[in-house]
N, C-alpha and C positions, 0 to 999 in steps of 0.2 A: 459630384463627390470625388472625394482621393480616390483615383485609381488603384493603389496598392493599397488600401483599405478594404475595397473591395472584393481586391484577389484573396487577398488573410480569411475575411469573410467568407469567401466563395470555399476558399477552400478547406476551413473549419467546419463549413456544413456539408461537405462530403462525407468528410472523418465522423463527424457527431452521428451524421443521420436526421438531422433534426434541429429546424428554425431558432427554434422555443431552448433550445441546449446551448446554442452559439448566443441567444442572447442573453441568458442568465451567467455566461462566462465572461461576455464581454461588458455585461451592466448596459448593452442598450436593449430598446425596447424590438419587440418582435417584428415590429412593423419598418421598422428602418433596418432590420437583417436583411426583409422582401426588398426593400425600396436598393438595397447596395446590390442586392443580384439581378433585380429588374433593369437597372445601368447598366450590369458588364452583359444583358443579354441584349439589353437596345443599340450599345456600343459594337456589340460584336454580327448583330443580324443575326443569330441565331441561340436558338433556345439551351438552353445549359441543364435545367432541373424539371422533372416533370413531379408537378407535385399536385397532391390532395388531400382532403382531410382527415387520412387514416395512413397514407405512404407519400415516398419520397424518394424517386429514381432521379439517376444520373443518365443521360442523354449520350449518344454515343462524341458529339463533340465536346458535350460536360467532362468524360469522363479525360479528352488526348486536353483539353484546357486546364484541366486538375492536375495533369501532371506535366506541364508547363507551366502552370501556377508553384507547384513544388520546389521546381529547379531555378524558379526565380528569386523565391521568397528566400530558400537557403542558401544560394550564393550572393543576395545581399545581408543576408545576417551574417552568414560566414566574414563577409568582408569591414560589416562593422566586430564585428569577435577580432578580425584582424585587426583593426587599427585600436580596438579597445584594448590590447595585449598590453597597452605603454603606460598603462593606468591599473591601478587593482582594485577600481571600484564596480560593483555589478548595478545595473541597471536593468530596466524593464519587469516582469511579473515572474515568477517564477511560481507555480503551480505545483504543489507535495500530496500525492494521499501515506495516508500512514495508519498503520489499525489502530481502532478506537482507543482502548484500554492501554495498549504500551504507548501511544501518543499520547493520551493526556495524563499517565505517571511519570513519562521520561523524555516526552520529546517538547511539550511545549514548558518546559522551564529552560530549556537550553537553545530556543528559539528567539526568546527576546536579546539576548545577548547579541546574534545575528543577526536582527534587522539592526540594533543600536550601532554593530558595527558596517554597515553596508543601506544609509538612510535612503538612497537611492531607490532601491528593492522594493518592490511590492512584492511579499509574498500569500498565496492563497493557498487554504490548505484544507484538504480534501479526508474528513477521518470517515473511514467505511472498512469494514473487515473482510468485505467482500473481493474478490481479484479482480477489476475492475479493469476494462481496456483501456489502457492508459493513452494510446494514437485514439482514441475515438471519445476520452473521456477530457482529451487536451491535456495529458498529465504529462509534467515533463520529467516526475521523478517521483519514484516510492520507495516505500520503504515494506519487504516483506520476510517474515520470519518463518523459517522451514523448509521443506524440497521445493523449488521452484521447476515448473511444469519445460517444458521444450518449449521455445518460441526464440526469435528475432531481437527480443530485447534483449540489450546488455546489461549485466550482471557485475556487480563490484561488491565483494565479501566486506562489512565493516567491524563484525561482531560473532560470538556465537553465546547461545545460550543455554546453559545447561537446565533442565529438567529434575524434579523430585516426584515422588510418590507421596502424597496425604491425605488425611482423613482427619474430621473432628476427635476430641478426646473421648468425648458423649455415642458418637459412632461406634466408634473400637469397643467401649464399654458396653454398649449393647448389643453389637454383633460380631463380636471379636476381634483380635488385631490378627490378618494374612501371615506367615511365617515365610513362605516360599510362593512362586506365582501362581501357580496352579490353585492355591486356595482363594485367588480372586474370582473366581470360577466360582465360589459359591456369596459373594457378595456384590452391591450396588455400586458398580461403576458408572460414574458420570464421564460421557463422551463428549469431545466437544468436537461438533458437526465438519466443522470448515479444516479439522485433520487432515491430514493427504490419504494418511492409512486409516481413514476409517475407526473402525472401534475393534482394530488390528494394534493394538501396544506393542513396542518396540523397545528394547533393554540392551545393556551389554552392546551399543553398536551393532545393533542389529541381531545379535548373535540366538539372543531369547525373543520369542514372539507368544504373545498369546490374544485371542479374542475375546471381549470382554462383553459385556452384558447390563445393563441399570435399567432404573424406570426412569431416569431424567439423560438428558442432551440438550445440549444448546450450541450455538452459534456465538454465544459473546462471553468473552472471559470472564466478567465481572460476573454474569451467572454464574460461570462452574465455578469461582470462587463462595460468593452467597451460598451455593447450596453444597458446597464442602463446610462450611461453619455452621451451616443449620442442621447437618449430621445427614445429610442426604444420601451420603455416598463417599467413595473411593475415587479421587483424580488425579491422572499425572498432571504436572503443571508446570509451566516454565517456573525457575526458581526467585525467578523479578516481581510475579505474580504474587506469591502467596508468602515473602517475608516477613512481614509488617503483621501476617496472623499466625506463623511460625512463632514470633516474638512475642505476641501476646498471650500465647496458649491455647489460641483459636483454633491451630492446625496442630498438627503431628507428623512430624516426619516415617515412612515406613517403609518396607521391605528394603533397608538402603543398602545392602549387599546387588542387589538390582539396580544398576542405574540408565534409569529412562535413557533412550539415545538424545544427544542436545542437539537443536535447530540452530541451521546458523542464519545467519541477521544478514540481509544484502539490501545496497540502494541498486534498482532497478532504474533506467530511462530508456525509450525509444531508440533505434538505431537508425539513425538519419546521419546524412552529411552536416546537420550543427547542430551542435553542443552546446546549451549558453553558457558563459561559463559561471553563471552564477551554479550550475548544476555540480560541478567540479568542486565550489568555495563550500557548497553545504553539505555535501558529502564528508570532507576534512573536517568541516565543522562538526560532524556527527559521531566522526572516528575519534576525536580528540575529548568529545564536552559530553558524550552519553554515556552515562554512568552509572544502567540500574545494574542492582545486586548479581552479584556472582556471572557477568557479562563480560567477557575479555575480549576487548577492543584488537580491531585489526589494524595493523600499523603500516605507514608505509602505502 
């Protein structure tokens, strides 16, 4: 088997944790993951992974070959990035998560444009709402909207997104329409779970805070909008979200002297010594060609 096949392998299954995750990323089967790590352990005389069929360690020489494996694999990517610099075409796979709901109203219509222009490219794309570790999930770039947590990834601003206050019309009418914030305190607000503040609302740049309350929450936009039209409740919502039912008369805009604090929009990737540079072409591609509602693109 390719030697440097092996090493990617070997060392994709440190990062993953898991045989079965390195082979549904790489399209081969599980059994030829074993067979690429059984070589570099026959090759090398000694054992790299100690595995069974509930866990999966790394071996104290697994662990100093992992990070020899590292510094190989990205000083020859680095040096094909180098000679690739004399050409503007991106090659090889490039790997994106992006949440569910803004991914598929906004990100994959301005996707295809991108592969049409770079045929080269395989791109795989990864949609989960969840924060997902990107070094162990093989992601080589996301897309996340709101405070992003402390960590090692790098961080590049594309966008921000302003926020509104709504509620159905049918809502308002049978529970009133809020005047000031404190009177959301006596109605159904819907939280949506994956918030950084919790079902802690945030106004004015932070300036108004209050803690809210409902009998529904969820994790995925497309609920909190659903059960904003079915009269369930009171949600802030980025303002990309819930246009199209502003427009229709589905939604209602409210307390707008209040304005929700807005989330800004960053591509995240890895901080490693290489960068592909398709990660660099789709980022521009995103600051120039993403274009939901009320979204003001970062330039530059």
């Amino acid at each position: 088997m390719d030697l440097f096949t092996s090493m990617s392998i070997f060392k994709r299954v440190v990062e993953a944790g898991s045989f079965s995750a390195v082979a549904r990323e790489t399209g081969i089967s599980q059994p030829t993951v074993s067979k690429h790590i059984a070589e570099l352990e026959n090759r090398l005389g000694t054992k790299l992974l100690n595995r069974s069929t509930r866990q999966l360690s790394v071996t104290e020489a697994g662990k100093e070959y992992y990070e020899r494996c590292s510094l190989i694999i990205g000083d020859l990517e680095a040096l094909e990035s180098s000679v690739g610099q004399y050409h503007t075409t991106a090659t090889g796979t490039l790997r994106v998560n992006v949440p569910v709901t803004f991914g598929r109203m906004y990100l994959l219509p301005i996707l295809w444009e991108f592969m049409n222009q770079y045929p080269d490219l395989k791109l795989d794309l990864v949609m989960d709402d969840g924060y997902i570790d990107l070094v162990k999930a093989g992601v080589d770039l996301a897309i996340r909207i709101g405070p992003l947590p402390d960590s090692t990834l790098i961080a590049r601003k594309i966008g921000h997104s302003p926020r509104v206050t709504v509620a159905s019309p049918e809502y308002l009418l049978k529970q009133g329409e809020p005047k000031i914030l404190e009177d959301l305190k006596d109605h159904d607000c819907i939280v949506y779970t994956f918030l950084t503040t919790g079902n802690e609302w945030h106004f004015n740049n932070g300036a108004d805070k209050l803690r809210v309350y409902g009998r529904f929450s969820a994790s995925s936009p497309d609920a909190i909008l659903q059960a904003v039209v079915a009269g369930i409740g009171i949600a802030v919502t980025p303002l990309w979200l819930v246009t199209d039912m502003l427009k229709a008369g589905k939604a209602k805009l409210i307390l707008t002297e209040y304005n929700p604090t807005p989330l800004e929009i960053h591509a995240i990737y890895p901080d490693r010594r290489f960068v592909p540079g398709s990660v660099g072409l789709f980022i521009e591609h995103l600051k120039t060609s993403m274009k939901p509602p009320g979204i003001t693109n970062v330039s530059g």
